[in-house]
RODO-2510 file (C-alpha; in nm, 4 decimals, decimal comma):
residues 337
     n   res          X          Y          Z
     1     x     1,9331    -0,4399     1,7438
     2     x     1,9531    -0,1039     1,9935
     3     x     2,0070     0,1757     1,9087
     4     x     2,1397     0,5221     2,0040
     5     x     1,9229     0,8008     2,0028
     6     x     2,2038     0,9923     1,7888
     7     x     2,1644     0,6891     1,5612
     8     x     1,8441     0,6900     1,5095
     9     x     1,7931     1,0467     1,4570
    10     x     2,0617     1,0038     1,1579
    11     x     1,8016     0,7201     1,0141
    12     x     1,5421     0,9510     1,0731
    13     x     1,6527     1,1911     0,8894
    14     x     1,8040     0,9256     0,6498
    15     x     1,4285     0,8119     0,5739
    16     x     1,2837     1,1894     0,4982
    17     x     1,5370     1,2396     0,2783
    18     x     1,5680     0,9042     0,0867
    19     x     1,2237     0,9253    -0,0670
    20     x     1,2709     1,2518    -0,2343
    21     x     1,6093     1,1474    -0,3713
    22     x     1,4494     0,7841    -0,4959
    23     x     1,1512     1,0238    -0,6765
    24     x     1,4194     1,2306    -0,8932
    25     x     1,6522     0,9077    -0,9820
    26     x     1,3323     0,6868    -1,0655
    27     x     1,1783     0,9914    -1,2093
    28     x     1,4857     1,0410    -1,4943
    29     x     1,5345     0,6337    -1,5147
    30     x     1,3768     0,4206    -1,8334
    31     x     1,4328     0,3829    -2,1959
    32     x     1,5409     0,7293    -2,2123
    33     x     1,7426     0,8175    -1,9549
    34     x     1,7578     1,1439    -1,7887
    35     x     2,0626     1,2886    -1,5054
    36     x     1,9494     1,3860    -1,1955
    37     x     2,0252     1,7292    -1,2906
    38     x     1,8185     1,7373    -1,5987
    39     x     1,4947     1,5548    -1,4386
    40     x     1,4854     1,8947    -1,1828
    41     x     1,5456     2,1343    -1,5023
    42     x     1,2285     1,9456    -1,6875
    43     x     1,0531     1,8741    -1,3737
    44     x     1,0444     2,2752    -1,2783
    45     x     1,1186     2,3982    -1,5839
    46     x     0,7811     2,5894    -1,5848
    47     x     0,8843     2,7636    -1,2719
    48     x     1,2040     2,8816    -1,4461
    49     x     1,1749     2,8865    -1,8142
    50     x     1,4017     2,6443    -1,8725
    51     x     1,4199     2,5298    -2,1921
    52     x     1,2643     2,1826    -2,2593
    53     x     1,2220     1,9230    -2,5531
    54     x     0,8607     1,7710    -2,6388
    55     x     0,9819     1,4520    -2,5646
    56     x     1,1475     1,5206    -2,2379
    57     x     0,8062     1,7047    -2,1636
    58     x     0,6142     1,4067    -2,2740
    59     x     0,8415     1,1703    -2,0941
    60     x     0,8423     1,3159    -1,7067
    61     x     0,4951     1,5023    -1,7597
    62     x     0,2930     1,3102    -1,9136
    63     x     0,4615     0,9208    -1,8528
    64     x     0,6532     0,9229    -1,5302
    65     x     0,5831     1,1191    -1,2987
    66     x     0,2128     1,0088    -1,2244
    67     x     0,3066     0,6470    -1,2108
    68     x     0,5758     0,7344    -0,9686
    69     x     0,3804     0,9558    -0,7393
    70     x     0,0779     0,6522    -0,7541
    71     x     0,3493     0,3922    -0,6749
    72     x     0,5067     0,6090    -0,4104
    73     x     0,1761     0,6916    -0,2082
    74     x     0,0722     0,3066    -0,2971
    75     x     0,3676     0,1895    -0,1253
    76     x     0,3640     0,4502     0,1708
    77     x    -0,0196     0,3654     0,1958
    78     x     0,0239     0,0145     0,2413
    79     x     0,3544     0,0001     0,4939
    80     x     0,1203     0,2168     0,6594
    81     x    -0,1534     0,0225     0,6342
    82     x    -0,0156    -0,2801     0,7350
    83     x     0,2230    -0,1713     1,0230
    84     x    -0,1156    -0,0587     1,1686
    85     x    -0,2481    -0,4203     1,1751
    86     x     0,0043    -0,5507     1,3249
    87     x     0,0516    -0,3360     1,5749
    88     x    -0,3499    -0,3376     1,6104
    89     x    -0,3799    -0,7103     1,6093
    90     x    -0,0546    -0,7774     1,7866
    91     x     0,0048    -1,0167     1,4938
    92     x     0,3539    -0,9802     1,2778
    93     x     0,2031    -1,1851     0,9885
    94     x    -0,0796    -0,9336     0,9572
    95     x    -0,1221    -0,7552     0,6369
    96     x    -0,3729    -0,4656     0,4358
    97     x    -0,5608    -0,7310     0,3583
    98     x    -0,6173    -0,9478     0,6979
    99     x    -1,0367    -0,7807     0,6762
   100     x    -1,0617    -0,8793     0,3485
   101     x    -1,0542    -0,5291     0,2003
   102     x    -0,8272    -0,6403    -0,1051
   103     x    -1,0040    -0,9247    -0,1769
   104     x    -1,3219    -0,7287    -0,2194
   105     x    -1,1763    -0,4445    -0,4262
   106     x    -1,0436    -0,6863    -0,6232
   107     x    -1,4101    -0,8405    -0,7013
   108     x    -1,5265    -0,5042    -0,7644
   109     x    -1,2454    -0,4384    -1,0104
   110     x    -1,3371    -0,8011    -1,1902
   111     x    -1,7027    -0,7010    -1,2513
   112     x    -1,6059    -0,3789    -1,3929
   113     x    -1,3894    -0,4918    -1,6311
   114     x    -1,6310    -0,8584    -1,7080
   115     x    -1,8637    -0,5663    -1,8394
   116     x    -1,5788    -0,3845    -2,0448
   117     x    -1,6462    -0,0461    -1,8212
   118     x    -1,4014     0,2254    -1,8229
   119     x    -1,1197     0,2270    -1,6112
   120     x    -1,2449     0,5270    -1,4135
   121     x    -1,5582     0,2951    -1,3723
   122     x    -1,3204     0,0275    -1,2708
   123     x    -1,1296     0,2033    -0,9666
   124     x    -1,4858     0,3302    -0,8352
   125     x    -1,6430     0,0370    -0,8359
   126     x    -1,3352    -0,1370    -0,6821
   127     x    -1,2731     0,1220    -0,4047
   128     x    -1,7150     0,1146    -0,3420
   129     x    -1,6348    -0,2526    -0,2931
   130     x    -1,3312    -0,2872    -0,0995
   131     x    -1,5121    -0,0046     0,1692
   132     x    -1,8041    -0,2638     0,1371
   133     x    -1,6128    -0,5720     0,2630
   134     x    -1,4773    -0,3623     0,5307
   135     x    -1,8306    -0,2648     0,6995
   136     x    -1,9095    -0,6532     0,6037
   137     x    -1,6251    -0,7590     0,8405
   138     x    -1,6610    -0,5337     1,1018
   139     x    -2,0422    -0,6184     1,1604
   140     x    -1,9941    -1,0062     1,0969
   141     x    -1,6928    -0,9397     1,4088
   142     x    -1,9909    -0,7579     1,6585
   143     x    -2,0979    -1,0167     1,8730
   144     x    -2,3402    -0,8663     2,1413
   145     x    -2,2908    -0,5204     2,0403
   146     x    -1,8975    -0,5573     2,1085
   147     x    -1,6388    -0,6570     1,9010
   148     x    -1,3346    -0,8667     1,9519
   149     x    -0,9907    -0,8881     1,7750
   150     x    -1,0192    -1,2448     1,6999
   151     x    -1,3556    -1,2071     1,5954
   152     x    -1,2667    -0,9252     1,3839
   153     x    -0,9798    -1,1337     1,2207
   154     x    -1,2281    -1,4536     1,1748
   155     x    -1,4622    -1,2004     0,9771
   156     x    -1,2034    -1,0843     0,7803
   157     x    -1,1247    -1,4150     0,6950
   158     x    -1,4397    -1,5128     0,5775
   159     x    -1,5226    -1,2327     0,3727
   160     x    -1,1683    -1,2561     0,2268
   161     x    -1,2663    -1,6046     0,0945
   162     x    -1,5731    -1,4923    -0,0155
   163     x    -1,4814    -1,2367    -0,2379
   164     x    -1,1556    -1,4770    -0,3959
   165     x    -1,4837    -1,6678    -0,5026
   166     x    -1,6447    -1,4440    -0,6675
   167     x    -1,3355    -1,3554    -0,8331
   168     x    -1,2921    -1,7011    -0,9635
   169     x    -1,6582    -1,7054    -1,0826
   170     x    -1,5927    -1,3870    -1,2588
   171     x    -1,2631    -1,5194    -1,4298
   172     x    -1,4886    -1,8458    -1,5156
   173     x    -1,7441    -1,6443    -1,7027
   174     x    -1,5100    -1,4085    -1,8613
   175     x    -1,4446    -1,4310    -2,2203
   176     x    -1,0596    -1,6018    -2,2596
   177     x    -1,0233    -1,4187    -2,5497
   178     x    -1,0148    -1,0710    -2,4697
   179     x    -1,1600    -1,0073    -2,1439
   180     x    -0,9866    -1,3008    -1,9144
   181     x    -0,6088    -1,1684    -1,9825
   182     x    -0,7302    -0,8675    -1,9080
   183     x    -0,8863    -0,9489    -1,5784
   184     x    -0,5465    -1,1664    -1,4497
   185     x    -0,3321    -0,9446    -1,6054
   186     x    -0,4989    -0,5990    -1,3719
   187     x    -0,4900    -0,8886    -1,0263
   188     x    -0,1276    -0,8999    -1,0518
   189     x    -0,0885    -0,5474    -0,9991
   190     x     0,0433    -0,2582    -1,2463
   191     x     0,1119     0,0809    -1,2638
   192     x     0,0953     0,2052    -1,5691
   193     x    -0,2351     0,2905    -1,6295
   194     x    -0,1547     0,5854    -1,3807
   195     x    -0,2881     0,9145    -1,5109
   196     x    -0,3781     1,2049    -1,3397
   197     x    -0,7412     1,1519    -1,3190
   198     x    -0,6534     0,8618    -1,1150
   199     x    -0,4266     1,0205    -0,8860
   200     x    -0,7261     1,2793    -0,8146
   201     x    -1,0025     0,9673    -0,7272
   202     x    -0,7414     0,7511    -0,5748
   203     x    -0,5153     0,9950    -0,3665
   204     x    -0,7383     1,1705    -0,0998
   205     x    -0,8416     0,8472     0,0358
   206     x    -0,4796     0,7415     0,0824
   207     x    -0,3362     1,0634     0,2070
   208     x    -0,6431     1,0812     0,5028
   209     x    -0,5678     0,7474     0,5894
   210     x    -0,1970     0,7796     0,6716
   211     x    -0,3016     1,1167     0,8330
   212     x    -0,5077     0,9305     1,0541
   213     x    -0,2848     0,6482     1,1062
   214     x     0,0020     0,8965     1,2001
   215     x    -0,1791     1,1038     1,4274
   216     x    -0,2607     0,8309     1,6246
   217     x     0,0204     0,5801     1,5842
   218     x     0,1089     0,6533     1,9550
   219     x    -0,1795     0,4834     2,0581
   220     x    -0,1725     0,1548     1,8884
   221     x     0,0768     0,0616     2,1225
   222     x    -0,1782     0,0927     2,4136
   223     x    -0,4211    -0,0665     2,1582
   224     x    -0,1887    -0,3510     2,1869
   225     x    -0,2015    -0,4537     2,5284
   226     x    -0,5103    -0,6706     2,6932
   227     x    -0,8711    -0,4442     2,5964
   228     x    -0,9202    -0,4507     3,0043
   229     x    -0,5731    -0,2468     3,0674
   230     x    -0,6358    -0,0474     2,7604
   231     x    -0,9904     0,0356     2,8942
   232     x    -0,7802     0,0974     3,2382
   233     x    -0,5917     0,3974     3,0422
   234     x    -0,8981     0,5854     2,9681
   235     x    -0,8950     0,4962     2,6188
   236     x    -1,1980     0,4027     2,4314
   237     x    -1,1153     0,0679     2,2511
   238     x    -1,4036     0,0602     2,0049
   239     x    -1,3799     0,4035     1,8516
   240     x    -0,9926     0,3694     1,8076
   241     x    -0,9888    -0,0072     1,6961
   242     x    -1,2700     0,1755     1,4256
   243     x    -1,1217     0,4824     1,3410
   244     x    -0,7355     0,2723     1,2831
   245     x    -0,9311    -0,0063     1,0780
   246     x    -1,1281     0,2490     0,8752
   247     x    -0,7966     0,4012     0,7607
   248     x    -0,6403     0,1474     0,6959
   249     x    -0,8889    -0,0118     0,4791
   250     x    -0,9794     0,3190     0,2813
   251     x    -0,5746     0,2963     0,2116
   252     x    -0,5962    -0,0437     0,0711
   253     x    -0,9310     0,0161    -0,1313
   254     x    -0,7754     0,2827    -0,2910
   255     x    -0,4208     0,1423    -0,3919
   256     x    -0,6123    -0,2072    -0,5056
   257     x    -0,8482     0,0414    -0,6927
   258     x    -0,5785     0,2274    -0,9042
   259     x    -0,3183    -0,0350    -0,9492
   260     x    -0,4664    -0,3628    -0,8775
   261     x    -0,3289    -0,6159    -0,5790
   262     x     0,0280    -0,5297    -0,5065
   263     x     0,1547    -0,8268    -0,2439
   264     x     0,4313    -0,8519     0,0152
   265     x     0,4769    -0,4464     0,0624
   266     x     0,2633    -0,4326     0,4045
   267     x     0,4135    -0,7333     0,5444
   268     x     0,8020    -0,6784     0,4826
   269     x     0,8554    -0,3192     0,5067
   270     x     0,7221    -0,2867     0,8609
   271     x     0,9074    -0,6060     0,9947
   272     x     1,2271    -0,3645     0,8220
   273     x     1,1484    -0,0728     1,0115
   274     x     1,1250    -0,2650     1,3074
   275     x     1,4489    -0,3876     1,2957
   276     x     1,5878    -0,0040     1,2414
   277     x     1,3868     0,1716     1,4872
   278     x     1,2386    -0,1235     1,7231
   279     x     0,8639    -0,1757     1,8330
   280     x     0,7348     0,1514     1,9060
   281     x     0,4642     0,2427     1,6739
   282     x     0,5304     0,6439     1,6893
   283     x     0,8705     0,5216     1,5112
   284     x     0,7024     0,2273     1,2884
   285     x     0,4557     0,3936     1,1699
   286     x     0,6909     0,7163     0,9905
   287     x     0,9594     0,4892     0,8975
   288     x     0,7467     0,2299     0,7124
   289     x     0,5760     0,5037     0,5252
   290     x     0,9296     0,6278     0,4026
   291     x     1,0808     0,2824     0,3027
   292     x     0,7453     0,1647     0,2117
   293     x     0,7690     0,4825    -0,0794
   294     x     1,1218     0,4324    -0,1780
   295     x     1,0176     0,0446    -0,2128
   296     x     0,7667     0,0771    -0,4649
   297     x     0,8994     0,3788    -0,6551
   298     x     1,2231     0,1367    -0,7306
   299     x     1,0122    -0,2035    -0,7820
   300     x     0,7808     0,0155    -1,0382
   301     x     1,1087     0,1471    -1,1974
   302     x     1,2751    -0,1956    -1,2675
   303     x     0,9285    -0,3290    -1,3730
   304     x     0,8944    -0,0924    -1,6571
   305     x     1,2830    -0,1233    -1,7525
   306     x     1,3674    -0,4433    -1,7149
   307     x     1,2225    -0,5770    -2,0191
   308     x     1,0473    -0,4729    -2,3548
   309     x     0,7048    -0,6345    -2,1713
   310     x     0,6546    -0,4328    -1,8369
   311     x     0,6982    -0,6831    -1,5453
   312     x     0,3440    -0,7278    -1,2831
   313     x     0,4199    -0,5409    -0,9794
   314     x     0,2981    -0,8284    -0,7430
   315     x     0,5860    -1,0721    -0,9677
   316     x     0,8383    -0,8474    -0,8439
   317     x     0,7351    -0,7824    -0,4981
   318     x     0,7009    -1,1386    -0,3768
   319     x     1,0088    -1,2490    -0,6292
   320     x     1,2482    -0,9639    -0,3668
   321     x     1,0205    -0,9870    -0,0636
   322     x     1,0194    -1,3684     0,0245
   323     x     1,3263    -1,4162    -0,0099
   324     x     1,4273    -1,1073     0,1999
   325     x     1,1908    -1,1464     0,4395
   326     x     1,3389    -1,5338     0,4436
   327     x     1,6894    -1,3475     0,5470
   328     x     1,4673    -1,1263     0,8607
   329     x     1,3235    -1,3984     1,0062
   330     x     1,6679    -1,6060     1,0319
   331     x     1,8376    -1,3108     1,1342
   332     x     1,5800    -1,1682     1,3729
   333     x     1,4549    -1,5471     1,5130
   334     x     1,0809    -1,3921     1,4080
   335     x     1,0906    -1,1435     1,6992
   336     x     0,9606    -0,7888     1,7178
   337     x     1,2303    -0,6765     1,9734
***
């Protein structure tokens, strides 16, 4: 679909906007219910001396609001993250995952918890392990002191599969009592053990990594073309295949660290913002952050409303994302353009 340029500066400005306006709904929506108006009373009431009851304090403070701000970044990280790989690897079925990051923050998560550690324990060890698998893949993907996208992706393939394994053989050895349920309930992804201790581990590796991606979304569409004519263009390959691919992963560590694997988010929101704003990654990149955020913050919302037993996040995500995406691909014919 083309678009204007007055057009797309409207979505532009559609997409900053939209994410702070999804925060305040999300942020007053739940069991008890709060207007619009009365979330930004409570929310800044210490600002201006509003007055506020302990359980509206308790409810935004303390509840809400760090769940929402985890599954907002979470879901900004990961559009980010995975409109990055695709643009990197020229590949619209690539995800956060395609180096096996996930995979191995996952197994890191597993063994914390087989050994009924803490959960601050838990996200270390998972983000120390998801950053592991990443240097795994990249020096498995060196062949001759070079690298190579499709060696790159074979790595990340391998280690992927490698780490599901150990995941298994964790889950095996686990105790189905107590500590099995525990383990399959954190893999399918959940927000609410959010607190602000998390956010504080969890966030600075998310915000540098869209800070990197961003300042150098421009050039992943040179890093798409052939290596030779991106060579040609004075750009060194290595250091900016690294630097994107470092980013990226440090995004998905972190979000699998803090809220477990949350599917489907960096595969169909950048295939949406395509379709808005076309192929260029200095648009893709911004846009898929923004709906990426929005996503999330709603999909966290209806998974801890919906029902008396909160919802998985990854449940939700695939039960709205394949059959969405289902609608893009017979609508778009699986192109890019």
């Amino acid at each position: 679909m083309t678009m204007t340029y007055k057009n797309k500066s409207i979505v532009t400005v559609a997409l900053i906007i939209l994410p702070a306006l999804t925060f305040l709904v999300c942020l007053g929506f739940g069991r008890y219910t709060l207007g619009v108006t009365d979330t930004i009373r409570v929310l800044f009431s210490g600002l201006t001396g509003a007055e506020v009851t302990a359980v509206e304090n308790s409810v935004i403070f303390s509840v809400r609001l760090p769940r929402i701000i985890l599954a907002a970044f979470v879901g900004a990280g990961l559009s980010c993250a995975g409109a990055s790989f695709q643009g990197l690897f020229s590949n619209p079925l690539a995800t956060p995952d395609t180096l096996g990051v996930a995979s191995g923050s996952s197994f890191g998560a597993c063994i914390a918890l087989l050994f009924g550690w803490n959960l601050v324990v838990v996200q270390l060890l998972a983000l120390l392990m998801g950053l592991v698998s990443c240097a795994l893949t990249y020096n498995v993907g060196r062949f001759k002191g070079r690298t190579s996208i499709i060696m790159i992706v074979l790595a990340g393939m391998v280690v992927s599969a490698l780490a599901q394994a150990f995941v298994s053989l964790v889950k095996y050895v686990a105790d189905p009592q107590d500590v099995l349920p525990a383990i399959t309930y954190w893999l399918m992804g959940s927000m609410s053990g959010a607190g602000y201790k998390t956010l504080v581990l969890g966030l600075p590796f998310i915000v540098c990594g869209i800070l990197v991606i961003f300042a150098l979304r421009w050039r992943l569409n040179i890093l798409s073309l052939n290596e030779d004519e991106a060579q040609s263009m004075g750009m060194n390959v290595n250091i900016m295949r690294m630097l994107i691919i470092v980013a990226s992963s440090m995004i998905t560590a972190s979000s699998v660290s803090m809220c477990g694997s949350v599917g489907w988010v960096g595969l169909l929101i950048p295939h949406i913002a395509r379709m808005l704003m076309g192929s260029n990654n200095r648009t893709v990149i911004p846009i898929s952050i923004s709906l990426g955020a929005v996503f999330l913050m709603v999909i966290d919302t209806f998974a801890r409303s919906a029902s008396a037993a909160e919802i998985p996040i990854s449940i939700l995500t695939a039960v709205i994302g394949a059959p969405f995406f289902i609608v893009l691909l017979r609508k778009t014919g699986g192109s890019w353009a």
